[in-house]
C-alpha positions as CSV (number, residue, x, y, z in Angstrom):
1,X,0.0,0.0,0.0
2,X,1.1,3.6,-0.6
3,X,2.1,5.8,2.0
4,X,-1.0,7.8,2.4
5,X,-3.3,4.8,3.5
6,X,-0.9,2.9,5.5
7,X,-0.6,6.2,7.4
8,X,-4.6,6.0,7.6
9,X,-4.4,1.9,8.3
10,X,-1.3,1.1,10.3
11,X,-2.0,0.1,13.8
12,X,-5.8,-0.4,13.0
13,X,-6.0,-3.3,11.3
14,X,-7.7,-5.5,14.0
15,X,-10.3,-2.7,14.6
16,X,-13.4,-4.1,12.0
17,X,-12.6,-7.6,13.6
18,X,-13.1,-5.7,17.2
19,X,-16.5,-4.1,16.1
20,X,-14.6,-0.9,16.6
21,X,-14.2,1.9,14.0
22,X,-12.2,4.6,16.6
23,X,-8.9,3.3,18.1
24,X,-9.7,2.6,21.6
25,X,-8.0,4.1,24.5
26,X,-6.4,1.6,27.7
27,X,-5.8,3.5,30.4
28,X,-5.3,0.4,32.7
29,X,-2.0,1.0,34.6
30,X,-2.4,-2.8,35.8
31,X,-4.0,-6.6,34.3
32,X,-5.8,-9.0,36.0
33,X,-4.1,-12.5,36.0
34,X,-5.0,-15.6,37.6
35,X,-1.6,-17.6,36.7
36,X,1.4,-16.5,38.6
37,X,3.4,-18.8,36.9
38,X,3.1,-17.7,33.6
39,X,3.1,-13.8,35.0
40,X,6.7,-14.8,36.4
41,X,7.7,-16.4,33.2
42,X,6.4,-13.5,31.1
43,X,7.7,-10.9,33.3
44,X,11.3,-12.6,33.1
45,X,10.5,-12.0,29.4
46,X,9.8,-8.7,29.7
47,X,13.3,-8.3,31.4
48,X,14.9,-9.3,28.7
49,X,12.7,-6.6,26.1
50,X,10.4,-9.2,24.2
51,X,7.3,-8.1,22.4
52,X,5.1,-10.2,24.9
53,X,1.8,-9.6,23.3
54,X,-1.1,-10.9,24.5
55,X,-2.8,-9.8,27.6
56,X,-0.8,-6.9,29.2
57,X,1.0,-7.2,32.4
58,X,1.9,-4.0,34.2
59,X,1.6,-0.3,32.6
60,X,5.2,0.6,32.8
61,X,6.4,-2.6,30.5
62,X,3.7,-2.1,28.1
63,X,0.4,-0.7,27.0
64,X,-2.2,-1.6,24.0
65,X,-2.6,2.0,22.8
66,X,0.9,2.6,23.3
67,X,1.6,-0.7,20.8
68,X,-0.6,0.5,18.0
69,X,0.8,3.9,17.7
70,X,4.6,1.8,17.7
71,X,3.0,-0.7,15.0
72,X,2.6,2.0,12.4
73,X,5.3,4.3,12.8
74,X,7.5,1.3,12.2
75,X,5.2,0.5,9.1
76,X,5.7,4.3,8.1
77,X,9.4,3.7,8.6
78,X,10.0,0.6,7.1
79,X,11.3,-0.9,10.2
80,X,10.4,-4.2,12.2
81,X,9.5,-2.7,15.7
82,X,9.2,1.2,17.2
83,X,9.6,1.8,21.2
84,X,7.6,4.7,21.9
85,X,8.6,6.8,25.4
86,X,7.5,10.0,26.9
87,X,9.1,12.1,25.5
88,X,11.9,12.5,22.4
89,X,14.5,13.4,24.5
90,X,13.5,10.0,26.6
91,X,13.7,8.2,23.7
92,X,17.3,9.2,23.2
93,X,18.4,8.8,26.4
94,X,17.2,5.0,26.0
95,X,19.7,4.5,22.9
96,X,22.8,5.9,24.7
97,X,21.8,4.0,28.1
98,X,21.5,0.4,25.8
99,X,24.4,1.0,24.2
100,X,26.4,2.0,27.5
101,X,25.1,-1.3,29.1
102,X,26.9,-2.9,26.3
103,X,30.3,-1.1,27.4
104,X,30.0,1.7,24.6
105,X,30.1,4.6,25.8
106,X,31.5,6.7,23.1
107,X,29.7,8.5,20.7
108,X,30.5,10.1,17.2
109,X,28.4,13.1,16.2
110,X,27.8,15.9,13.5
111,X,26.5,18.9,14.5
112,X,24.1,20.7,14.2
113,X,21.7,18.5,16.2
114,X,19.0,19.8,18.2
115,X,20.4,21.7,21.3
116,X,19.1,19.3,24.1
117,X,20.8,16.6,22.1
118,X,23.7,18.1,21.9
119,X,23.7,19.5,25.6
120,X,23.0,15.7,26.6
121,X,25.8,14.1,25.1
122,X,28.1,17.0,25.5
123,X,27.9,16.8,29.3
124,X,28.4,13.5,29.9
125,X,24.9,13.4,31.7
126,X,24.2,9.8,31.0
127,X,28.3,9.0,31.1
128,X,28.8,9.0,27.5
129,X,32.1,10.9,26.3
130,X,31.3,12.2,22.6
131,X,33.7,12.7,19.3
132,X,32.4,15.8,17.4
133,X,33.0,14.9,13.4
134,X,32.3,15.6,10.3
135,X,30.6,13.1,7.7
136,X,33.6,12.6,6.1
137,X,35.2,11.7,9.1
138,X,33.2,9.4,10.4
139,X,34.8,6.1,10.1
140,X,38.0,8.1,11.1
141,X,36.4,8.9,14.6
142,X,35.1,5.6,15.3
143,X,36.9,3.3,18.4
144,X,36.4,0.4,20.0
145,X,34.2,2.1,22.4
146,X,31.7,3.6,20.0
147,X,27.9,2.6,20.3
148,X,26.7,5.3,18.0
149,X,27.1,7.4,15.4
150,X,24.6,10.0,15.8
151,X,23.2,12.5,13.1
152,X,20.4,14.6,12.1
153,X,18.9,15.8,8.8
154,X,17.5,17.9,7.9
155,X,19.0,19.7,11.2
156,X,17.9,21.7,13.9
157,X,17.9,24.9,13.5
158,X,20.0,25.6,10.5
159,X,18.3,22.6,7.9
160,X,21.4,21.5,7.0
161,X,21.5,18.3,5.3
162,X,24.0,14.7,5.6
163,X,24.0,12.3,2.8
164,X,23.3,9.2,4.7
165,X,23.7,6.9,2.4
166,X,27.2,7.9,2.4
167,X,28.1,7.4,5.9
168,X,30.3,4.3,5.9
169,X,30.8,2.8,9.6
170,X,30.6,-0.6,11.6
171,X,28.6,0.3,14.5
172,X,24.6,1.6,14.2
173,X,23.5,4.9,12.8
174,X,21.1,7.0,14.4
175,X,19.5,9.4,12.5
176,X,17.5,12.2,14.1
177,X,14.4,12.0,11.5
178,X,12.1,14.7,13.5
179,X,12.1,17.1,10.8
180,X,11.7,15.3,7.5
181,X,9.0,12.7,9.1
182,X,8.8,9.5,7.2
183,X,6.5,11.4,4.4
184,X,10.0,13.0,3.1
185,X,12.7,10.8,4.4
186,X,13.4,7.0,5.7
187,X,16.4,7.0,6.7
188,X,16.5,2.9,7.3
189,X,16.3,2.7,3.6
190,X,19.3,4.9,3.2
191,X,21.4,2.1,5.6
192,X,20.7,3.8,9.0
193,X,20.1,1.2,11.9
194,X,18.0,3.7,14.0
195,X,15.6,6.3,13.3
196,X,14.6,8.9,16.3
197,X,11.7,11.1,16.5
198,X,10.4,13.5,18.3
199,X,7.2,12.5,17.8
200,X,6.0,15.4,20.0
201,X,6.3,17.4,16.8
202,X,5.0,16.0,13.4
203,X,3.9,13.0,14.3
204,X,1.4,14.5,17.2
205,X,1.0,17.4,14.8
206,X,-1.6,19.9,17.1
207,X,0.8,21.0,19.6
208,X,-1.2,18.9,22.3
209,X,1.1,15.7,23.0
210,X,4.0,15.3,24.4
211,X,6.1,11.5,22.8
212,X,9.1,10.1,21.3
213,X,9.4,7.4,19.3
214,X,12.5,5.2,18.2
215,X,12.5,2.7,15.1
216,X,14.6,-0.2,14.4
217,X,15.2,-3.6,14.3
218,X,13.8,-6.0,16.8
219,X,17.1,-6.7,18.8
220,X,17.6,-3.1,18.9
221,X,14.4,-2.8,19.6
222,X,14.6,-5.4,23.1
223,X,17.4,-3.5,24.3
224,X,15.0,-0.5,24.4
225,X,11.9,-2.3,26.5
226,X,14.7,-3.6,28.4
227,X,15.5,0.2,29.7
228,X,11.8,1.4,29.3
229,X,10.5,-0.7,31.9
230,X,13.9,-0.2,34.4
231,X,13.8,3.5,33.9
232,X,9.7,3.8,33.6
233,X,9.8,6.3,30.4
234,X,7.3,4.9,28.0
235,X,4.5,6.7,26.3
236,X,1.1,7.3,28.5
237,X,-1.7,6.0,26.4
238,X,-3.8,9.1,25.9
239,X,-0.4,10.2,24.2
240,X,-0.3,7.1,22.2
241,X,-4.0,7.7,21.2
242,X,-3.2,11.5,19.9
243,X,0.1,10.1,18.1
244,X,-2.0,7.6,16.6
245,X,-4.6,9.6,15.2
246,X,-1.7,12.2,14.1
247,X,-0.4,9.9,11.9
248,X,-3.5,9.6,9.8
249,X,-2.8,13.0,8.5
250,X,0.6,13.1,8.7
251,X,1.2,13.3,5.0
252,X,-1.6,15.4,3.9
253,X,0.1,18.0,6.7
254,X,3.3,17.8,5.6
255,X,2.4,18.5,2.0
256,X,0.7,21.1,2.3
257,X,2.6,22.8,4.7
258,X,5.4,22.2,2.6
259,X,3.9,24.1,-0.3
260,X,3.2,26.9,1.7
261,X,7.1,27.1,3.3
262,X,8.8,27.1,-0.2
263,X,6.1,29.9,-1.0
264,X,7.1,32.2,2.5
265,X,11.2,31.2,1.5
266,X,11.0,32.7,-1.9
267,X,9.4,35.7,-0.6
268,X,11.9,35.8,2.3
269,X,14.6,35.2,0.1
270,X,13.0,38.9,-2.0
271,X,12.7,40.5,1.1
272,X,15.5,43.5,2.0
273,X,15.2,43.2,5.7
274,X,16.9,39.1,5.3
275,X,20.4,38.3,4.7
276,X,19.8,34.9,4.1
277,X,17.1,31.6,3.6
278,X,17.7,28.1,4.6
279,X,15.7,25.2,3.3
280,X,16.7,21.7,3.3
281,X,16.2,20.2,-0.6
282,X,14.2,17.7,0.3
283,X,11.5,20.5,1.2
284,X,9.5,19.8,4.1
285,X,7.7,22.5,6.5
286,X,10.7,24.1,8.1
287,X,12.6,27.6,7.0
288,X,15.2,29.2,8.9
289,X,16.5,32.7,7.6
290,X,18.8,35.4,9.0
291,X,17.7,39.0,9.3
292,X,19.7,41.9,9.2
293,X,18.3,43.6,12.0
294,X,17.6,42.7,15.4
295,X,16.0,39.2,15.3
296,X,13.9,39.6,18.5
297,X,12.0,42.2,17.3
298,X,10.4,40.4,14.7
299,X,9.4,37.5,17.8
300,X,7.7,40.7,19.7
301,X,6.0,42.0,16.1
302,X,4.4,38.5,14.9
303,X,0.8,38.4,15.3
304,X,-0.6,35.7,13.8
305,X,2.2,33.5,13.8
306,X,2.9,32.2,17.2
307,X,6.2,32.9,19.1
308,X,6.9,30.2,20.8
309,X,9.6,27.0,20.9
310,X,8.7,23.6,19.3
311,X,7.2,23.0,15.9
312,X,5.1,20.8,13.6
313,X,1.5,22.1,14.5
314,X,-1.4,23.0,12.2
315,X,-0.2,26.3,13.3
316,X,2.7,28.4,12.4
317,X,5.3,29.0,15.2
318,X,8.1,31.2,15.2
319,X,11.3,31.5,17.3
320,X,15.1,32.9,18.0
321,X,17.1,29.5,18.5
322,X,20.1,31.1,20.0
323,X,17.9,32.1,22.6
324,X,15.5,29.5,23.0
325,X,16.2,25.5,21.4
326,X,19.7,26.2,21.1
327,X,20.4,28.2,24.3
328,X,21.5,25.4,26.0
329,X,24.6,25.1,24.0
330,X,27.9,27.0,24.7
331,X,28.2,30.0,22.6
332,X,31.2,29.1,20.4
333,X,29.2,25.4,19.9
334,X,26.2,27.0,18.8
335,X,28.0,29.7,16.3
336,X,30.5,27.1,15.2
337,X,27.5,24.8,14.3
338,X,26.1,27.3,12.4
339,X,23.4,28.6,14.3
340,X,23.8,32.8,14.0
341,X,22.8,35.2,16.7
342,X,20.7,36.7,13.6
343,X,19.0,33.2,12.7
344,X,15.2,32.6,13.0
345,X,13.6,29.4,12.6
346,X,10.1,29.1,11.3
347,X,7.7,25.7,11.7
348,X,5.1,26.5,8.7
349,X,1.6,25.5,9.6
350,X,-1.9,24.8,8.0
351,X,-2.8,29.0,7.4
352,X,-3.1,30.5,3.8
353,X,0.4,31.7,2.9
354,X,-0.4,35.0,2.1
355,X,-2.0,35.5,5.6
356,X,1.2,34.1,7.1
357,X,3.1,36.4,4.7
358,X,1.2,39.5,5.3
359,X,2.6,38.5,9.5
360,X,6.0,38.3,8.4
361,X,6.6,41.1,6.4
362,X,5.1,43.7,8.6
363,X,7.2,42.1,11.7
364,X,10.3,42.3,9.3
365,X,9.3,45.6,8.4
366,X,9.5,46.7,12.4
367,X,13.0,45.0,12.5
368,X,14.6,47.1,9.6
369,X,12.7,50.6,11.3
370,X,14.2,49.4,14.9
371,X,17.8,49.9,13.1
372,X,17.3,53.0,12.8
């Protein structure tokens, strides 16, 4: 099936067989069972990370709402299992904590990645020590130690891109897919071994839901229950309900909010008070551009757009990563990663374009006057 109906289809197909039309909601935190011995043999299972199916044991190992929503993102994806958590940032702590509990603790990255990425692997949070590279260095940069080689395209905030098919290592590639969403991108057919999301952005797609969502192959995928249920950080149902149902229209959304960016870019790209447009060539919803005035004064002029952090709603948000998603980051980090004091980065929504453009020129209009 094509894209657009497995996005409408994956996860539901039991539901005519159920009598249901509407996914149903679990919200059961525990089971009823009258065999201990089994429980104990399926909870030793469950130790271990296996897909236990069947009746559910405990909320924290797994959840049937939680399962659908994992069932067609890995369909989207092209993968053989998805390990949904709370949050995306959850979601990549579980990758570096089951690689670390396989002694690899090292980690070769290409910036720019999202700033809480690069914050959490930068500090040595979760013990991990981290190679900065470049994607022609890759293989160079890669020790014994490595678990993962971590990248993400298009990238956060700048929309840079990395050719993935040309990354040539031995141990598993994660690529951050957030932005591109399986509509423009799968990076498991381009020989990545992981694909993150946050699916708090896209995937949910209303700004309501908080999720993240890792796919991958099912021993990959083990390792990741294994350190959902020990750490607690899976998805809460409702979550998984809302993710679920985002998916349906997940590529109707990106399209057409797609169309609409490349519209606002060209204009931006016409417009005196910008220096300069980003936007990644595989399209998508997302354009960054750099003004020549003062960038926060076209955050305090917006009114229809909202100023705020995050993206991938059916409404357009606007915001200054230097200041906000990226302010985590050392200064020299951030600028060396190409992420300017003067850059803005815009998540194009479901409004007409020239509404949206009507917003942004008379906020860039206040940023050339405020120079003076």
């Amino acid at each position: 099936m094509q894209l657009n109906t497995r996005a409408v289809h994956a996860g539901r197909e039991d539901l005519t067989d159920l009598g249901l039309h509407a996914a149903p909601i679990d919200l059961s935190t525990t089971y009823p069972s009258h065999d201990s011995h089994e429980e104990a043999s399926r909870l030793d299972r469950a130790k271990l990370g296996e897909d236990l199916g069947g009746s559910p044991i405990y909320g924290r190992i797994g959840n049937p709402t939680v399962a659908r929503f994992e069932t067609a993102l890995a369909n989207l994806e092209g993968a053989e299992a998805a390990v949904a958590f709370a949050t995306g940032m959850a979601a990549l702590s579980a990758c570096l904590l089951a690689v670390a509990a396989q002694g690899k603790r090292h980690v070769v990255a290409v910036r720019p990645l999202y700033g809480t990425t690069d914050h959490l692997i930068d500090s040595g949070l979760l013990g991990t020590e981290v190679t900065w590279s470049t994607v022609d260095m890759l293989a160079d940069d890669v020790r014994a130690d490595t678990g993962l080689v971590i990248v993400e395209s298009p990238a956060n905030p700048t929309l840079s891109e990395v050719d993935i098919k040309a990354i040539d290592v031995d141990v598993p590639v994660l690529v951050d897919n957030t932005f591109a969403t399986p509509v423009l991108q799968r990076p498991l057919e381009l020989g990545a071994d992981i694909v993150l999301h946050s699916a708090t952005k896209f995937l949910g797609g209303h700004g309501d839901v908080l999720g993240g969502v890792v796919a991958c192959d099912e021993q990959f995928a083990r390792r990741l229950r294994a350190v959902r249920t020990g750490t607690g950080g899976i998805l809460h149902p409702l979550a998984g309900y809302l993710l679920l149902r985002g998916l349906s229209t997940l590529p109707v959304r990106i399209r057409a909010a797609s169309r609409t960016a490349a519209e606002l870019a060209r204009r931006l790209a016409d417009h005196p008070g910008v220096s300069r447009v980003h936007r990644p060539s595989i399209g998508g919803p997302m354009v960054s551009f750099e003004v020549h005035g003062d960038p926060h004064t076209v955050i305090g002029a917006v009114q229809l757009i909202t100023p705020a952090v995050s993206l991938g709603s059916v409404d357009t948000l606007i915001q200054h990563p230097g200041s906000l998603s990226h302010r985590v980051m050392a200064d020299e980090d951030r600028r060396g990663a190409g992420v300017s004091d003067q850059l803005l980065r815009l998540s194009v929504g479901l409004e007409d374009v020239d509404d949206l453009w009507t917003d942004l020129d008379q906020a860039l209009s206040q940023c050339k006057s405020s120079l003076g």
